[in-house]
C-alpha positions, 0 to 999 in steps of 0.5 A: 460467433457467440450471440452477446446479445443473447447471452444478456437478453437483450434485443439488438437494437438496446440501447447503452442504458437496456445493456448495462441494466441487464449486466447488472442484474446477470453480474448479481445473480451470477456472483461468486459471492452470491452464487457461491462454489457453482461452477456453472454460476462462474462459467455465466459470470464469466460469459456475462462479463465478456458480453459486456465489454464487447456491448458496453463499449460502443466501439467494440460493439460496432466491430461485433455487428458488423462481424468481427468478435473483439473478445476472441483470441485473435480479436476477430473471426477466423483467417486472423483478422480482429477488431484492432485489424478493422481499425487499423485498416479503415480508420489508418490507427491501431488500439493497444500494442498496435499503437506503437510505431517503430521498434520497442525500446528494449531499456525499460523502467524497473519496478518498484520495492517495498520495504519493512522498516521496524522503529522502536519509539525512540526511533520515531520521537527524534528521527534516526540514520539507518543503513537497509540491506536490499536485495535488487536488479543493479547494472550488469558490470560486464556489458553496462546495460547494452546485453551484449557481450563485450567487443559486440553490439545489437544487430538490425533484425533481417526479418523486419529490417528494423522496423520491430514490426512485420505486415501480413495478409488476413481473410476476413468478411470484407476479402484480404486485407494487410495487417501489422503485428510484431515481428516474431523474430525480434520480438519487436524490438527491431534488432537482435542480440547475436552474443549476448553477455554472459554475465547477465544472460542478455538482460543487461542487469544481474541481481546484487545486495547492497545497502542503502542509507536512510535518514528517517524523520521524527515523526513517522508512524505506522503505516508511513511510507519514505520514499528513496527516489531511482533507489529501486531495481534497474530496469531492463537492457540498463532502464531506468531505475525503481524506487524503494519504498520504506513503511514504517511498522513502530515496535510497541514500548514497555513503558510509553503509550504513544498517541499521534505526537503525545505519549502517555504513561503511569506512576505509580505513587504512594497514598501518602505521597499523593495526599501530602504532595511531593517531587518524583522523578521518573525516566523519559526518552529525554532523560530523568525528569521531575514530575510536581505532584500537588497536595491531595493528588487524585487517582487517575489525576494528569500531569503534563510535561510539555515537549517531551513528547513525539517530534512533529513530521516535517515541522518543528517542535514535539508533543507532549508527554502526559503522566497519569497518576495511579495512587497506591493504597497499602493492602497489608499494615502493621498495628502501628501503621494500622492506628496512625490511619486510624487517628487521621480518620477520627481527626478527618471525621472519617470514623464511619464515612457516608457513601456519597456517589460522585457525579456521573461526568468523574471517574471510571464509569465517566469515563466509559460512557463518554467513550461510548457515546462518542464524546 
């Protein structure tokens, strides 16, 4: 039998605290992460990992000094008999699978899927009705679940007689000693299938696309996930069904920047329409709306229209929808264009500006060292 105490180097009398100090320094230096593509380092790791959890558990640990070897296939020595066997015996419980009395039901919970749903922003701002193909385990048609053939039905096993589990005599360091395991011929399920259905090869369930409904609310966002509750696939022998699970992935607009519930844009105005002041309209998710541009806009200057945001999840109301203006200065003039901007800078004053620098908290470089600092 493998020596676990040896293979952490620790005496056998150590105490819980000496053990899984000495796992851990072992575990470390035999990482595949530190060690690397060793695989000596790997084949230690492994055995370190498989000396612990016999040591680390004081259970296991009491099995292994008296003789039996928990970690092994059969759970014990030779002849079969294991740690659960142990328990079973002397403490009248098994651990695990043993623990079961009585059959295995066959009707078992079937599993859950997970879902892609892709949204555009308008999707996602009011909330949308859409139809999802899936493909998944539905009731077998032909035998409704019960595996069998139609006219047929399950017959009680002759080897276990219904129990779903068999006894047998084991050898093991303390004489022979009466086990139970699952009966082989059932597979524990204490009844055999002797026709089974054609349709489904027995499993009471075939696989079928179909399509569910969903209503997604507005609000959602990357990353969230709606669940359709007994949606998923069937389980086994006609079990219960799994539920879906729909995340959302949002498409990325051409126009909308949306953050949490606000959106953000750009437009895009004429210098003369920034400095004499003006009404614009620009499209929305709701629409032409009027943007209220005051006399001497800035560049980089915010206009909030409130509500047009996106919709709150499970609340009501939506955010906002925040309009940056980005003032457009002319690269090319005619000579008349020219002398106009000419007069208003002699009448401003303007003829031969002073550099002034702005205040460190305005503009772009404002800008960039709050985001830096965190501000």
């Amino acid at each position: 039998m493998t020596d676990y105490y040896e293979i952490l180097g620790v005496a056998r009398d150590a105490s819980p605290e000496q053990i899984k100090k000495a796992y851990r320094k072992l575990a470390r230096e035999n990482h595949p992460d530190v060690a690397g593509a060793d695989p000596a380092a790997e084949e230690r790791f492994k055995d370190v990992s498989r000396a612990y959890d016999v040591l680390g558990n004081a259970e296991k640990r009491r099995a292994y000094d008296m003789g039996a070897d928990p970690s092994s296939p059969g759970g014990g020595q030779g002849g079969g008999f294991g740690f659960q066997d142990i328990f079973e015996t002397f403490f009248g419980a098994a651990t695990g699978a043993q623990a079961q009395r009585g059959p295995i039901p066959r009707a078992r919970r079937g599993q859950d899927a997970l879902l892609r749903l892709d949204l555009d922003l308008r999707d996602v701002t009011f909330g949308v009705h859409r139809e999802v193909p899936v493909d998944t385990a539905v009731l077998c048609p032909t035998c409704g679940g019960s595996c069998c053939r139609p006219g047929t039905s399950p017959r009680t096993c002759d080897v276990c007689h219904g129990r779903g589990t068999v006894q047998r005599v084991a050898r093991s360091f303390l004489g022979q000693v009466m086990t139970t395991q699952p009966c082989a011929a059932c597979h524990g399920f204490g009844d055999v299938i002797p026709e089974p259905c054609t349709e489904c090869a027995g499993e009471g369930r075939v696989r079928s696309r179909r399509t569910l409904a969903v209503d997604v609310p507005a609000g959602v966002d990357t990353g969230t996930r709606i669940r359709l509750t007994g949606q998923g696939e069937v389980g086994p022998a006609g079990g219960p069904a799994g539920d879906v699970y729909l995340e959302v992935r949002e498409r990325k607009h051409e126009t909308f920047v949306r953050e949490g519930d606000d959106l953000h844009a750009t437009l895009q105005v004429p210098m003369t329409a920034a400095a004499l002041g003006t009404v614009l309209t620009m499209d929305t998710l709701d629409g032409p709306q009027e943007v209220d541009l005051r006399p001497g806009t800035q560049p980089e200057q915010v206009v909030t229209l409130r509500g047009l945001g996106v919709g709150h999840l499970h609340a009501g109301g939506r955010g906002d929808l925040h309009v940056h203006v980005d003032v457009a200065v002319p690269t090319a003039l005619d000579d008349a264009q020219a002398d106009l901007l000419r007069q208003l800078a002699a009448l401003r004053g303007e003829e031969r500006p002073e550099a002034r620098l702005a205040a460190s908290h305005q503009g772009v470089f404002g800008k960039l060292r709050d985001k830096l600092s965190g501000r």
